[in-house]
Structure formats: structure tokens, C-alpha cells
C-alpha positions as CSV (number, residue, x, y, z in Angstrom):
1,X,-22.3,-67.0,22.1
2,X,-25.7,-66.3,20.6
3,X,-26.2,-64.4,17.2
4,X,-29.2,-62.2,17.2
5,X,-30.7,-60.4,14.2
6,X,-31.8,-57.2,15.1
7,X,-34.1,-54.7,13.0
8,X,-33.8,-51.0,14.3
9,X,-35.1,-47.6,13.0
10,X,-32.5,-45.9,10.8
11,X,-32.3,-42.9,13.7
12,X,-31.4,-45.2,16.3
13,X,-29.1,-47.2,14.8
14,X,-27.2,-44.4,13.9
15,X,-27.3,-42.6,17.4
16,X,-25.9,-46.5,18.4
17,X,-23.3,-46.3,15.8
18,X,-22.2,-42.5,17.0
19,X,-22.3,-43.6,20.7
20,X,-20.0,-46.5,20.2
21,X,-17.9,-44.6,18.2
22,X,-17.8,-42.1,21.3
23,X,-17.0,-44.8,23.6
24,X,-14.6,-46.7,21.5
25,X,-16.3,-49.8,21.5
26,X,-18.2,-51.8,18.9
27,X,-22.3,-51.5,18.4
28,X,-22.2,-55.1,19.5
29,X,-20.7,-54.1,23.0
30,X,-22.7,-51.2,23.6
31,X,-26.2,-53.0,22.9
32,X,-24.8,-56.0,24.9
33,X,-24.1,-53.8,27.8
34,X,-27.0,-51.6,27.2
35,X,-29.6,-54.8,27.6
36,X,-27.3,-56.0,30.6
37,X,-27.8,-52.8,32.2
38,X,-31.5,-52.6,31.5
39,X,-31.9,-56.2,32.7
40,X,-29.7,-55.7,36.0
41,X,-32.8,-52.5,36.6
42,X,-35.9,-54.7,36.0
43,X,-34.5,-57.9,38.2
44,X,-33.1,-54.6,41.1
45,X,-36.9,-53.5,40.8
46,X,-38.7,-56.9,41.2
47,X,-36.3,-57.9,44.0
48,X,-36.9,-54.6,45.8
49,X,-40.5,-55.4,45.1
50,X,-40.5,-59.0,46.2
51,X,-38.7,-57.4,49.6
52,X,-41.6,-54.7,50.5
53,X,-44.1,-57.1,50.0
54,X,-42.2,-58.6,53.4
55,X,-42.2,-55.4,55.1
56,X,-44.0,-54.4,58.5
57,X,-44.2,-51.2,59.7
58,X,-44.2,-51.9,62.9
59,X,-41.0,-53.5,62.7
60,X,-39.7,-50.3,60.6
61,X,-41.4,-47.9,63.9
62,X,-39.4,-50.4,65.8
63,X,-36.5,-49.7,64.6
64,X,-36.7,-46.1,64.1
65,X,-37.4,-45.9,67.7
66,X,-34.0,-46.4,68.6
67,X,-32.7,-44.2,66.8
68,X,-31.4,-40.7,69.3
69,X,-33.4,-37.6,68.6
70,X,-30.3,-35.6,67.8
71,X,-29.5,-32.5,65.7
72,X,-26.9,-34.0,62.9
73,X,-24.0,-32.4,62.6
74,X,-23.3,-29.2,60.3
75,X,-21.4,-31.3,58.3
76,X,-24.2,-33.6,57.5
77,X,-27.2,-31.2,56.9
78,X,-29.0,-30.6,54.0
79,X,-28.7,-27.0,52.3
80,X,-31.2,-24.1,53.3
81,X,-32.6,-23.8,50.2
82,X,-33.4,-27.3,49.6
């Protein structure tokens, strides 16, 4: 494992110290997993990216095409107020 030194504002190093507190873990932890969380988003978004960029929509009409023209069922349907 890497040591990193780390320089952070007096406010959010103490919101980090309450939150790990809250959680029961240690300020190490909870920026470790707060960076592996933020990197798992920004690689999700450039893979979803890289995927569009392969998209057609005729392919998507295509598809949608077979789809059946059917009411869903009242189980399924979205509110009234929505």
C-alpha cells in the first residue's frame, strides 16, 4: 500500500472525521472508498460514452419495432400524477 499526504480545508476534514465516526470506520477507509466510488462513476460514464458513440438508431427503431403495442399491466403503470 501507497501512503499519500493529503492537505484538506479544516471544514472538510472535519465533516470526514464526523462521517467516519458515523460509519464506524477510519478517515482512511472512508476517503479510500470515497475515491473508489468516484472512480467507479467517471470509468461507468466514459464506458457508457465510448458505447453511444457505437450506437445506430436504426438498429434501436429496429428493435423497438418488435416490441407489442400493448397497454402494461396496472401493476406496472406509472402513477397519475406523475
Amino acid at each position: 500500500m501507497k501512503k499519500l499526504s493529503l492537505r484538506l480545508p479544516e471544514s472538510l476534514h472535519k465533516r470526514a472525521r464526523d462521517l467516519a465516526k458515523e460509519e464506524r470506520i477510519s478517515i482512511n477507509q472512508l476517503i479510500a472508498t470515497a475515491l473508489a466510488e468516484k472512480i467507479a462513476v467517471l470509468d461507468a460514464e466514459k464506458h457508457i460514452e465510448k458505447r453511444a458513440k457505437r450506437a445506430s438508431r436504426a438498429k434501436f427503431l429496429e428493435a423497438m419495432a418488435k416490441v407489442p403495442d400493448v397497454e402494461p399491466p396496472d401493476y406496472d403503470r406509472l402513477p397519475e400524477d406523475l
